[in-house]
The first five atom37 places (N, CA, C, CB, O) and aatype in JSON, in Angstrom:
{
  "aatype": [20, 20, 20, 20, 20, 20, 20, 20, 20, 20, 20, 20, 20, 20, 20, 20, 20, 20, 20, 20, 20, 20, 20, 20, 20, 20, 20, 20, 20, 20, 20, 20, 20, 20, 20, 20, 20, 20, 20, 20, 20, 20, 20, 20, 20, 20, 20, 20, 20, 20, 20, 20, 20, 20, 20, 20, 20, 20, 20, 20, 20, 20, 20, 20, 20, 20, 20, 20, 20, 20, 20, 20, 20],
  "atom_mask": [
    [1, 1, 1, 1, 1],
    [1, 1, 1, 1, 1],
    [1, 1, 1, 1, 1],
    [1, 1, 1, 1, 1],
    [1, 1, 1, 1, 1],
    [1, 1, 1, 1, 1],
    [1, 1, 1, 1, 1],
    [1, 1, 1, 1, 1],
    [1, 1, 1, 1, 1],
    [1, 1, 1, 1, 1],
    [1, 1, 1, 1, 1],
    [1, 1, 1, 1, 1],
    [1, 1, 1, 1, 1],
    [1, 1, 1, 1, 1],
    [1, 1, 1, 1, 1],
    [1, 1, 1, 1, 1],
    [1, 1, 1, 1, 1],
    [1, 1, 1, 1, 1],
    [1, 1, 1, 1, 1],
    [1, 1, 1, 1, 1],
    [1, 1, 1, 1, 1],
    [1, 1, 1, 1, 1],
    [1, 1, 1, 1, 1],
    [1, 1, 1, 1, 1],
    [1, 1, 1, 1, 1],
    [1, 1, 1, 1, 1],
    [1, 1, 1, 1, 1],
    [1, 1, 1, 1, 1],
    [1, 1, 1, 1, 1],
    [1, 1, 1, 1, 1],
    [1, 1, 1, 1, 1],
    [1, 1, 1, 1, 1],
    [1, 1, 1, 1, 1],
    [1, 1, 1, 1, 1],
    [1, 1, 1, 1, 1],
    [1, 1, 1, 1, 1],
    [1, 1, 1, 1, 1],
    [1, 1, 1, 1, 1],
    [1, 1, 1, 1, 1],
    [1, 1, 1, 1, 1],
    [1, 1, 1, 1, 1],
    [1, 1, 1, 1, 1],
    [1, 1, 1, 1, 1],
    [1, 1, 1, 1, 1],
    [1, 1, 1, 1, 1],
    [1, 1, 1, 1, 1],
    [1, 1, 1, 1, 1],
    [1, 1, 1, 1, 1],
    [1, 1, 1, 1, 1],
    [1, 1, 1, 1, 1],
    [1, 1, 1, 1, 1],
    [1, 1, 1, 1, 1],
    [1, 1, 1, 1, 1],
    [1, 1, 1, 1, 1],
    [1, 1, 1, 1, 1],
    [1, 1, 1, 1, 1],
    [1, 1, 1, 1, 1],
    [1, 1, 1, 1, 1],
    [1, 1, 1, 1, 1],
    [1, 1, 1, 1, 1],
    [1, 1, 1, 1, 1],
    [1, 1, 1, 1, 1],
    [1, 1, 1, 1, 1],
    [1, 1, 1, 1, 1],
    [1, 1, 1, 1, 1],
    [1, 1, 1, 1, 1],
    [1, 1, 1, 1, 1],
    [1, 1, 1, 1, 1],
    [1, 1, 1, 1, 1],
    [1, 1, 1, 1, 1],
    [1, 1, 1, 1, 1],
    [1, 1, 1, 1, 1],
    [1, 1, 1, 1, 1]
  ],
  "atom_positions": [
    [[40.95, 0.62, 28.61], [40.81, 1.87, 27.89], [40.49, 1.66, 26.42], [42.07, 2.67, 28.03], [39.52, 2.22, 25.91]],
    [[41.31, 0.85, 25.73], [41.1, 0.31, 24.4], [39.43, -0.26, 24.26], [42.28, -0.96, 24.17], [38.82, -0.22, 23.19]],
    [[38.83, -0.8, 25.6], [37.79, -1.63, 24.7], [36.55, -0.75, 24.65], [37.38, -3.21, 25.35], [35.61, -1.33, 24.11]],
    [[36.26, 0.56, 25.09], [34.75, 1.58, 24.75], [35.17, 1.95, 23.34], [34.43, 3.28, 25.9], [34.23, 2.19, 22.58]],
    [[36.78, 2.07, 22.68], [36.62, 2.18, 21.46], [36.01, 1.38, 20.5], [37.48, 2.32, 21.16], [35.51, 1.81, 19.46]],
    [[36.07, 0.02, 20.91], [36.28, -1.42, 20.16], [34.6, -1.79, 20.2], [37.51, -2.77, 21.17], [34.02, -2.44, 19.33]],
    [[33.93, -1.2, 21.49], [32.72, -1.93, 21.54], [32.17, -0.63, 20.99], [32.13, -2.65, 23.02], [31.01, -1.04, 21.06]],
    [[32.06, 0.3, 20.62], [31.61, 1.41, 19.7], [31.56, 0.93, 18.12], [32.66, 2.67, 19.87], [30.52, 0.94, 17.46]],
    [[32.94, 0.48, 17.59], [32.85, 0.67, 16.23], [32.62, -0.43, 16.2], [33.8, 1.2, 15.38], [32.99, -0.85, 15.11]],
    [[31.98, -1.66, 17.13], [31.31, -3.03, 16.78], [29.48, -2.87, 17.25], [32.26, -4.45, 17.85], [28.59, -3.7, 17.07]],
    [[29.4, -1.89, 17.69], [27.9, -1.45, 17.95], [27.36, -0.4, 16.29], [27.91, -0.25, 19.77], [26.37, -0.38, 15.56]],
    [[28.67, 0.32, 16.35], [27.74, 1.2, 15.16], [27.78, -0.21, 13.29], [29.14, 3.51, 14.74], [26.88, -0.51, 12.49]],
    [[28.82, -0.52, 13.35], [29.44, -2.21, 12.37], [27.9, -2.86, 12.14], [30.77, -3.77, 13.68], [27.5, -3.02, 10.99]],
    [[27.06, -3.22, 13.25], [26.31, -3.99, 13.94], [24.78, -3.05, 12.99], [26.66, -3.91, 15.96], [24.03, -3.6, 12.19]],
    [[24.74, -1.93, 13.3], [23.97, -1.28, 12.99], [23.45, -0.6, 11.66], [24.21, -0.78, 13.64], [22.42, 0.01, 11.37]],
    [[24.96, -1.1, 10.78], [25.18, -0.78, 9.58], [24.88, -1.73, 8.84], [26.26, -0.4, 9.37], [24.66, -1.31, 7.71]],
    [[24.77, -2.73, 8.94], [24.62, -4.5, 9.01], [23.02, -4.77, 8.94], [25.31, -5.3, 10.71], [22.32, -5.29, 8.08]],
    [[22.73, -4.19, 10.21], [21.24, -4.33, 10.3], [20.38, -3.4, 9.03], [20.81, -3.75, 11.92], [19.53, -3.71, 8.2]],
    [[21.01, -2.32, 9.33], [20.21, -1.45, 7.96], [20.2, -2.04, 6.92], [20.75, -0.15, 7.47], [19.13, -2.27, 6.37]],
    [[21.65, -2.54, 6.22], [21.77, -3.04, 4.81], [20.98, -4.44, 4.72], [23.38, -3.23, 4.39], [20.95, -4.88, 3.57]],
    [[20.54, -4.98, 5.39], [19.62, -6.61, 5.87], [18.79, -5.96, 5.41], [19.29, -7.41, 7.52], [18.41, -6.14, 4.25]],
    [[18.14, -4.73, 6.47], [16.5, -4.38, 6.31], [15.99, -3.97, 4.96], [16.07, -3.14, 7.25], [14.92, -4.27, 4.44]],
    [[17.28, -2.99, 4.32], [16.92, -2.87, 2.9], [16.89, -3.73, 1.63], [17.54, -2.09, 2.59], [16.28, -3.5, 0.59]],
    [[17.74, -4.86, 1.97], [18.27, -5.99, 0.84], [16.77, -6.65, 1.38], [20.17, -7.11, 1.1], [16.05, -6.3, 0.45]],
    [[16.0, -7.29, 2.22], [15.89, -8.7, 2.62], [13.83, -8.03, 2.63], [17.12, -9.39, 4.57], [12.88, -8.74, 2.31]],
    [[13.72, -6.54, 3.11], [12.48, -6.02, 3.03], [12.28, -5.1, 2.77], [11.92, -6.05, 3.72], [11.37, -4.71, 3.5]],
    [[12.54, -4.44, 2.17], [12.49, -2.95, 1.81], [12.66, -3.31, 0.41], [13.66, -1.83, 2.48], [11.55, -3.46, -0.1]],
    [[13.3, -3.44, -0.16], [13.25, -3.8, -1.45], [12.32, -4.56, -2.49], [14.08, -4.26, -1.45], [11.68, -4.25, -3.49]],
    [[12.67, -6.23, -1.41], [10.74, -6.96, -2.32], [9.45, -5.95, -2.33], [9.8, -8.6, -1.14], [8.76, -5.84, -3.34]],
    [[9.2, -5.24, -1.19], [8.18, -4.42, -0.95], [8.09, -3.51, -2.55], [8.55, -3.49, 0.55], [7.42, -3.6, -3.57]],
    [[8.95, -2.85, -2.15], [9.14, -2.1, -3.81], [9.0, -2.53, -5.05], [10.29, -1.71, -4.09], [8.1, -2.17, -5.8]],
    [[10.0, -3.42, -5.37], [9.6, -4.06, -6.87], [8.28, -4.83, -6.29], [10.97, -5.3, -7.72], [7.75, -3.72, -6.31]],
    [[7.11, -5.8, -5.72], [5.94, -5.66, -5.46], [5.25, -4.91, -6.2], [5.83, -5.38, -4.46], [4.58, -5.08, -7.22]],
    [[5.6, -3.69, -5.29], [4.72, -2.26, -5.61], [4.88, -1.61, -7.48], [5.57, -0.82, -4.32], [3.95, -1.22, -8.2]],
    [[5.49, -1.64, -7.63], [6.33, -1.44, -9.1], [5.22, -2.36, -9.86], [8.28, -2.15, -9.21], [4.12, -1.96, -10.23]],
    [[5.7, -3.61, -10.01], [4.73, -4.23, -10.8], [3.21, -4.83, -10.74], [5.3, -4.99, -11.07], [2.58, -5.43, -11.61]],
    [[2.83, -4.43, -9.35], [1.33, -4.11, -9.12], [0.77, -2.64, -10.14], [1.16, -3.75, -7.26], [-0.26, -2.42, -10.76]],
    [[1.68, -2.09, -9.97], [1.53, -0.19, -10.25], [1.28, -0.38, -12.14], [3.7, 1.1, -9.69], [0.38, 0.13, -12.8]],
    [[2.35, -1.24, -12.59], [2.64, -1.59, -13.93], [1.17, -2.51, -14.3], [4.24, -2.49, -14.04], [0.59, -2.48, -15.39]],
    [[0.92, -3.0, -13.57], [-0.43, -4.07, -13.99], [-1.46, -3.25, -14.2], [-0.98, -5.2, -12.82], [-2.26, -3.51, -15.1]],
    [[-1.61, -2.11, -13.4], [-2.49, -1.16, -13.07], [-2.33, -0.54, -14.29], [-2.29, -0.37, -11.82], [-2.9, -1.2, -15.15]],
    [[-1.84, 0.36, -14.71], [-1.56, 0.69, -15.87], [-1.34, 0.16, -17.14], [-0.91, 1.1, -15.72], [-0.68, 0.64, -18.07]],
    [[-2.03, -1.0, -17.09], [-1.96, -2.09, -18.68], [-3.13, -2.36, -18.42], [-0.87, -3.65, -18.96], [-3.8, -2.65, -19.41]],
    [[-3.94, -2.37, -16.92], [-5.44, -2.98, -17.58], [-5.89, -1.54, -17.92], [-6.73, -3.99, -16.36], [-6.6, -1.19, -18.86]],
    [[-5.32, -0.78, -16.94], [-6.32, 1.39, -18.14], [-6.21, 1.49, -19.07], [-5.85, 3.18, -18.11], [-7.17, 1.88, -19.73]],
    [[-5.09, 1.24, -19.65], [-5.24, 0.85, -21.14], [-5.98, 0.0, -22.2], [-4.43, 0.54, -21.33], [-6.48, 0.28, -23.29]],
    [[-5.87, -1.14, -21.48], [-6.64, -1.53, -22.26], [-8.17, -1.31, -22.25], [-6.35, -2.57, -22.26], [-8.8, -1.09, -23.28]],
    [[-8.62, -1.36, -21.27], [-9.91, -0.81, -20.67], [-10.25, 0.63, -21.69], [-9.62, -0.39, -18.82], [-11.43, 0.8, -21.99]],
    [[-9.34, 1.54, -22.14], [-9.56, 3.02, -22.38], [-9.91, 2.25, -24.14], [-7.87, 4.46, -21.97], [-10.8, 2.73, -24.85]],
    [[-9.12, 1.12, -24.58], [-8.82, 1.46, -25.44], [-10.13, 0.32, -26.17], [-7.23, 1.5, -25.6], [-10.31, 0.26, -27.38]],
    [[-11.06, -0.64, -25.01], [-11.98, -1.03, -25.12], [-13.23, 0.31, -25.69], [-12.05, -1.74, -23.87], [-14.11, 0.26, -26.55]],
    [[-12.86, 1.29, -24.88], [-14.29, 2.14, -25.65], [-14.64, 2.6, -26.62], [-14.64, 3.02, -25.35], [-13.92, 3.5, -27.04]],
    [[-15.74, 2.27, -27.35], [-16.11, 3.51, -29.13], [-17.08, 4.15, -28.59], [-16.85, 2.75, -30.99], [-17.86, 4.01, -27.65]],
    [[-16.7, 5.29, -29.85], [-17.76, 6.2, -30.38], [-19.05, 5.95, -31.01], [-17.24, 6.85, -31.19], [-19.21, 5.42, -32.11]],
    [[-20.07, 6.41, -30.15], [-21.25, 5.97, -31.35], [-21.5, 7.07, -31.45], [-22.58, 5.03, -31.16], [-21.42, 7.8, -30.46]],
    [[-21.96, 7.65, -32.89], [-22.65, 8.98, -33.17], [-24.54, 7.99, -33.99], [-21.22, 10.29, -34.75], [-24.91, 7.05, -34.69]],
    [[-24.97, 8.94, -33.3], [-26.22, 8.87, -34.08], [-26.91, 10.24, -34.28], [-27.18, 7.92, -33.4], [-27.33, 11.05, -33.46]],
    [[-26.9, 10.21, -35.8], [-28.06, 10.95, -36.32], [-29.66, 10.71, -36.49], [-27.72, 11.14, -37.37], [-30.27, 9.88, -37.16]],
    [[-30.11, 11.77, -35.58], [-31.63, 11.82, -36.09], [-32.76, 12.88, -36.52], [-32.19, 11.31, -35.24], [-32.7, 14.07, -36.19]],
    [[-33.47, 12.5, -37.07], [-34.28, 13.84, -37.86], [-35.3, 14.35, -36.76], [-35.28, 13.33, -39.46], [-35.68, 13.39, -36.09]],
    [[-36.03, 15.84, -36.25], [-36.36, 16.0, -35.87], [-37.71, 16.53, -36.08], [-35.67, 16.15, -35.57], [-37.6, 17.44, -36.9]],
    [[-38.66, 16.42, -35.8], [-40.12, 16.67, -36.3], [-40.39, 16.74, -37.58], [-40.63, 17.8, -35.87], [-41.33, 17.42, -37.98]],
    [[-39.5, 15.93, -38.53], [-39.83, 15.91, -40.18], [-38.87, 16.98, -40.36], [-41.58, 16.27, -40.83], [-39.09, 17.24, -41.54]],
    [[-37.84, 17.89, -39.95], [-37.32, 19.47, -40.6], [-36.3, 18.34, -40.88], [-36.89, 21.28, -39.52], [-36.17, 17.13, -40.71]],
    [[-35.45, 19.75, -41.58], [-34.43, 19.14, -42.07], [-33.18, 19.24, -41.1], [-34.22, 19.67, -43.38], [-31.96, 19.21, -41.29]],
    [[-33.84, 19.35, -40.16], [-32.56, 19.93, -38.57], [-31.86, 18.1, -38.16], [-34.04, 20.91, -36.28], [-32.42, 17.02, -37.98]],
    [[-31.26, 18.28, -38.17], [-30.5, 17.07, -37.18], [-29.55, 17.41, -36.14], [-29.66, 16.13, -38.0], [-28.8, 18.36, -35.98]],
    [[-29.8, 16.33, -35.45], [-29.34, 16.49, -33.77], [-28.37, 15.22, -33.7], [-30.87, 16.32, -32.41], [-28.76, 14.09, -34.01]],
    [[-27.31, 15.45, -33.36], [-26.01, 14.68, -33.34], [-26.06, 14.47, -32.2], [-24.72, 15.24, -33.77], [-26.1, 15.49, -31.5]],
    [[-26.1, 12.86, -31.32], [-25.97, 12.6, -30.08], [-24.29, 12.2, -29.96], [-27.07, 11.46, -29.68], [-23.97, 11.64, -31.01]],
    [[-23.29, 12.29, -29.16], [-22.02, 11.41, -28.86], [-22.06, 10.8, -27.82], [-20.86, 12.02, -28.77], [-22.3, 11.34, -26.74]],
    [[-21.8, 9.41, -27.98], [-21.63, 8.71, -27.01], [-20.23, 8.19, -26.42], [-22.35, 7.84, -27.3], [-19.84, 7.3, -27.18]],
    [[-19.31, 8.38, -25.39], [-18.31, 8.41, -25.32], [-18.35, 7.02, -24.4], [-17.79, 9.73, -24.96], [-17.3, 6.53, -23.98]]
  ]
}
């Protein structure tokens, strides 16, 4: 009578065990992984964004005194 109790709270024990493995041992590297892939990602956009200038050029148009401002982004 005693042992469907005993083999219960050593089946669910068992199962609690297994979860905390799956999260410590793979679930976790996966994450920090992902984290500092994500972080890399976001340091080369930066720098990349911070690679670009402005060029403005002015130029005169049929001899007037009009000028036309190009931006180059």
């Amino acid at each position: 009578m005693l042992l469907k109790p005993l083999i219960l709270g050593v089946s669910i024990d068992l199962g609690l065990l297994s979860i905390a493995l799956t999260l410590r041992f793979i679930i976790y590297p996966l994450y920090q992984s992902w984290i500092s892939q994500k972080n890399l990602v976001n340091e080369k956009t930066i720098v990349e964004d911070l690679e670009k200038t402005i060029e403005i050029r002015i130029e005169e148009i049929d001899g007037s005194d009009h000028y036309k401002q190009y931006l180059k982004i």
